[in-house]
C-alpha positions in Angstrom: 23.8 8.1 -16.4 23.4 5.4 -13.7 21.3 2.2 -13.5 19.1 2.2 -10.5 16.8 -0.6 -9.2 13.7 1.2 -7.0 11.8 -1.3 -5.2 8.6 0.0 -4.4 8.8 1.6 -7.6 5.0 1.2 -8.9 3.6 3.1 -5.5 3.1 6.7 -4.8 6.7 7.7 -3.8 8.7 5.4 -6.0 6.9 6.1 -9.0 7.4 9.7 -9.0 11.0 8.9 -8.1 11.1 6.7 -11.4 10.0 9.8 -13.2 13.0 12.1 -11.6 15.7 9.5 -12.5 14.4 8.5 -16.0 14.1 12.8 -16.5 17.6 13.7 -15.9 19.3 10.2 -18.1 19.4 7.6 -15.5 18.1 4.0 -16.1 15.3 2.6 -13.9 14.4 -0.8 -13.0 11.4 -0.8 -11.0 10.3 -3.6 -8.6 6.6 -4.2 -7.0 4.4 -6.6 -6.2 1.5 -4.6 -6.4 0.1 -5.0 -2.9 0.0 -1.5 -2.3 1.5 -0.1 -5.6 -0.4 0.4 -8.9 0.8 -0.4 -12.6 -1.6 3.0 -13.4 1.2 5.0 -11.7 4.3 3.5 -13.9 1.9 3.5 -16.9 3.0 6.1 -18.8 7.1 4.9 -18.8 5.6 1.7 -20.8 7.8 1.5 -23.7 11.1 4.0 -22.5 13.9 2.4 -23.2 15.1 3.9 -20.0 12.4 1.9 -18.0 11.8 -1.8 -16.5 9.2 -3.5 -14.5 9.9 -6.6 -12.4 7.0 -8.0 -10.4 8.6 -9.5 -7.6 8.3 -9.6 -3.9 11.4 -8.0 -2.2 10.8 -9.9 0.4 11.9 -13.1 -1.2 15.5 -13.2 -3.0 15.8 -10.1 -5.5 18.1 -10.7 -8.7 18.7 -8.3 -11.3 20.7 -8.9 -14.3 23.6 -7.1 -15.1 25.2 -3.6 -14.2 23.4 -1.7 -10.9 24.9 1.6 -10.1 22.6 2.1 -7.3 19.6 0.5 -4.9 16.7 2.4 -3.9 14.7 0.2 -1.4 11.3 2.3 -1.4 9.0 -1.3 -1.0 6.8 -0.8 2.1 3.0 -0.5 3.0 3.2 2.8 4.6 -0.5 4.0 5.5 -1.8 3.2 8.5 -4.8 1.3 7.1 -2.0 -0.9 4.8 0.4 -1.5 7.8 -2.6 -2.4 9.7 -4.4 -4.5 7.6 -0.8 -6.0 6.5 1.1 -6.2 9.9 3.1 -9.4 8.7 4.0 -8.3 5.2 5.1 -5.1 6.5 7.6 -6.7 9.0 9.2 -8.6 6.6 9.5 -6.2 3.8 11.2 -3.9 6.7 13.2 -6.9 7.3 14.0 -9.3 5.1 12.9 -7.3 2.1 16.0 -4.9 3.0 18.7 -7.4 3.4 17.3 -8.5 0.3 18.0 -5.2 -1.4 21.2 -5.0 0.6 22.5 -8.5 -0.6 21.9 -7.3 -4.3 23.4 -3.5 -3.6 26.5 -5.5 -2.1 26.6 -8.1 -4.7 26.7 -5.0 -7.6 29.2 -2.5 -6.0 26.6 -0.6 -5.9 25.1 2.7 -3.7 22.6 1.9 -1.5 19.7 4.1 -0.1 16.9 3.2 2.3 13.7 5.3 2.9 12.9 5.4 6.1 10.3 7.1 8.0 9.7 9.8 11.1 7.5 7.3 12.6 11.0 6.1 14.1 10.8 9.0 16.7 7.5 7.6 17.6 4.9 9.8 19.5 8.0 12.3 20.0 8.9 13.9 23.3 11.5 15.8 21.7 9.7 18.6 19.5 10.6 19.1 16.5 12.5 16.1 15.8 16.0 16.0 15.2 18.3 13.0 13.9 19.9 12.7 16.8 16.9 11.6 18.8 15.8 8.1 19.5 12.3 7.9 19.4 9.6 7.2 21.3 7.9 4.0 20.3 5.8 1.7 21.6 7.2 -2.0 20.2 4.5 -4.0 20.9 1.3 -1.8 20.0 -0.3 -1.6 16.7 1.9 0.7 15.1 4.8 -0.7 15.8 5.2 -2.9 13.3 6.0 -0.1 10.9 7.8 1.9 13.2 10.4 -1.1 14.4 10.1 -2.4 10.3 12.2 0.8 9.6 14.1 1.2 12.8 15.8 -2.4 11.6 16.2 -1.5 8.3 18.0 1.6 9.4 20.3 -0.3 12.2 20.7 -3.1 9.1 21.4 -0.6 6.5 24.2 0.7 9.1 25.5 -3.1 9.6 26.3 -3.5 5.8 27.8 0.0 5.6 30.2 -1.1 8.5 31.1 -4.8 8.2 30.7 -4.9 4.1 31.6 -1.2 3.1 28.4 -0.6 1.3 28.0 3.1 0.5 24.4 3.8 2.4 21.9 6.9 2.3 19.1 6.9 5.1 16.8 9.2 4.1 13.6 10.1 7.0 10.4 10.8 5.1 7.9 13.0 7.1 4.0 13.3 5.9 4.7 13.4 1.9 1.1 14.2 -0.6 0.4 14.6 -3.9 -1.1 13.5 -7.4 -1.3 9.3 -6.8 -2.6 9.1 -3.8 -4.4 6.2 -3.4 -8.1 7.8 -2.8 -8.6 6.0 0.2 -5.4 4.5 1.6 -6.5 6.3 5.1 -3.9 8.9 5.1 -5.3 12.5 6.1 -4.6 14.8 3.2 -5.9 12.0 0.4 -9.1 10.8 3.3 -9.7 14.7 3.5 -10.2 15.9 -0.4 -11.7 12.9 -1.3 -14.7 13.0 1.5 -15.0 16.5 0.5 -15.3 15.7 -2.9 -17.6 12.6 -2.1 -19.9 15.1 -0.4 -19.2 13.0 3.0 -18.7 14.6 6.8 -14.6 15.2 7.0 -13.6 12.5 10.0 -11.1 13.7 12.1 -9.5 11.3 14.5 -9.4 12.9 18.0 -9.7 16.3 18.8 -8.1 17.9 15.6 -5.4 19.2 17.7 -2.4 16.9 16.8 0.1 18.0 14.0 1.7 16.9 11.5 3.8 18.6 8.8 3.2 18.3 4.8 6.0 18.3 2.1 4.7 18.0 -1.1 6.1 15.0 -3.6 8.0 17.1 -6.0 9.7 18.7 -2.7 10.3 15.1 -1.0 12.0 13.7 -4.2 14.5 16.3 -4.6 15.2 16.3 -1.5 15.9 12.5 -1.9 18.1 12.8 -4.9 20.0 15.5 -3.2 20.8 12.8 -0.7 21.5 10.7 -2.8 24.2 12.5 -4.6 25.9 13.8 -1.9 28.6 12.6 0.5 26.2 12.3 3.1 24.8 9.0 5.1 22.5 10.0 7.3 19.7 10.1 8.5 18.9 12.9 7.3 15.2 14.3 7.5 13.4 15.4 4.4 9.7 16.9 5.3 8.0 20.5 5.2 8.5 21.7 9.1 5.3 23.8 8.5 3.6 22.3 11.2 -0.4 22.6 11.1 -3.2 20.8 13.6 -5.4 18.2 11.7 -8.5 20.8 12.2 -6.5 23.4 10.3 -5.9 20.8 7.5 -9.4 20.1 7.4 -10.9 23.9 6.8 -7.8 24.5 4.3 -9.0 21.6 2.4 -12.4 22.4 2.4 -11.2 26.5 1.6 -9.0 25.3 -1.4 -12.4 22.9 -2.7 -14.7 25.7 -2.1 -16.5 23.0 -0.3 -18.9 23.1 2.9 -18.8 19.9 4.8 -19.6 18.6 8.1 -17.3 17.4 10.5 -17.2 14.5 12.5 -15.1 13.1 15.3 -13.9 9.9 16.5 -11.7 8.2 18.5 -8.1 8.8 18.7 -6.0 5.5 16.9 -3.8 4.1 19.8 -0.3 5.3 19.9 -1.0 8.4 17.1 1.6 10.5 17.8 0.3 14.0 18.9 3.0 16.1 17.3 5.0 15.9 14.2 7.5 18.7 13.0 10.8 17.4 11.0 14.3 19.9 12.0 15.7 19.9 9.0 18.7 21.6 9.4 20.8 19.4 8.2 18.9 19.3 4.8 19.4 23.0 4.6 23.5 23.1 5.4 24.5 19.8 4.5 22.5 19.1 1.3 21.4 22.5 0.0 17.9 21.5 0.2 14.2 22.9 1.4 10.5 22.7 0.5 9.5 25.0 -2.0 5.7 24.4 -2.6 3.4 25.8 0.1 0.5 23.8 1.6 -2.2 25.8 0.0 -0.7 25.0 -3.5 0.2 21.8 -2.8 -3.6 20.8 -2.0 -4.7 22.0 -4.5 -2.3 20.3 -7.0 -3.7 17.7 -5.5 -7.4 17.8 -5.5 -6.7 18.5 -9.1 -5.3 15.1 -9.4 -8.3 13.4 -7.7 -10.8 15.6 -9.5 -9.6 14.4 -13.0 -9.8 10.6 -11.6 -14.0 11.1 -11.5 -16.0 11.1 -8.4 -17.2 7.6 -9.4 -13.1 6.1 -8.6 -13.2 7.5 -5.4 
């Protein structure tokens, strides 16, 4: 049994990552300020003894009373349409909201994990992306406020493991989907089955023919915890290398709702990267891990979830 602080803990990710702890004995302090986070998702752990909530901006100076086995720094807008509409907060969440959870993992003894992203590799030239490659980013466009948030917090996760011995985990999270969602927090899978469900045209950004690969949230957080329990630092990638264009999204979306909709198209965001595909090699040999739910089941899963919120909270 270990005590683990998860900031970020009240959003999509870091919720279902409190769940997985608090299921298999550990202790979870969870910390969010709610700007992108919900209290609905951490609801149901109201009253477990195993479970704390803390709202508190990471970004200013994180305290935690007594014992702390192990830091999961999770806190980050991560949607386009969040990063976007919060360019500044996301900078310093990347920033100072990780040597924040650095300083209090170094101040404990305790393990440290950061989740990073594959929007570090940018709009790739490498295809599909392995650890070893740099990225392609653009620094000063839109984007890249995410994208150099969570190159720093890697190269700062790094610094601490060298110069203050902290025991790190960088874990790269490719496209992740599932039941809390935000409805419309502009990511494709959640914008997709809701419009569908709305009885609105399905936008598609461009020409549909990007990609980007899928890994379904109970996939993504055993492949985090098997990071975390290993020997391994990182970066490791942990996505679904099924790779599938944006158009073929849309019609298995639409198949899985039973759902005819019209299409639309519009203009390509600047800097969208045109291809997505995780290797994940070294989750296979080094961490025993791989995606086990297929697409088709994983959409539906989650239109589920959105059907049972009412059409009226979409």
């Amino acid at each position: 049994m270990a005590r683990v602080v998860i900031t970020g803990g009240a959003g999509f990710l870091g919720s279902h990552l409190c769940d997985a702890l608090i299921a298999r004995g550990d202790e979870v302090v969870a910390i969010d300020n709610l700007i992108t986070g919900s209290v609905d998702n951490i609801a149901h752990l109201f009253g477990n003894d195993q479970f704390t909530y803390v709202n508190h901006d990471v970004s200013e100076y994180i305290w935690v009373p007594g014992d702390v086995d192990i830091v999961m720094h999770f806190a980050s807008p991560a949607s386009p349409i969040d990063y976007l509409e919060k360019p500044i907060q996301t900078l310093k969440v990347g920033s100072l909201g990780t040597h924040n959870s650095l300083g209090l993992a170094t101040a404990k003894g305790a393990k440290f994990m950061i989740a990073s992203t594959s929007e570090v590799y940018g709009d790739p030239q490498v295809h599909p992306q392995t650890e070893e490659y740099w990225g392609h980013v653009n620094p000063v466009g839109p984007r890249g406020v995410y994208d150099e948030a969570k190159r720093f917090s890697e190269a700062m996760t790094m610094a601490y493991h060298r110069y203050h011995n902290v025991p790190v985990r960088i874990v790269r999270i490719f496209n992740t989907y599932g039941p809390r969602m935000r409805a419309r927090d502009g990511r494709v899978v959640s914008n997709f089955i809701v419009q569908a469900l709305r009885g609105e045209p399905i936008t598609i950004y461009g020409d549909g023919s990007q990609t980007r690969s899928f890994c379904y949230v109970e996939d993504e957080v055993r492949g985090f915890l098997a990071l975390l329990d290993s020997e391994q630092i990182g970066p490791i990638n942990i996505g679904n290398p099924g790779e599938f264009t944006i158009s073929e999204l849309a019609e298995l979306v639409l198949e899985v709702l039973n759902i005819e909709s019209e299409v639309v198209y519009q203009n390509l965001p600047v800097d969208d990267p045109a291809q997505r595909k995780p290797d994940i090699t070294k989750a296979r040999e080094l961490l025993g891990w791989e995606p086990k739910v297929q697409l088709r089941e994983g959409l539906q899963r989650t239109a589920e979830y959105f059907q049972s919120l009412g059409i009226e909270n979409l």
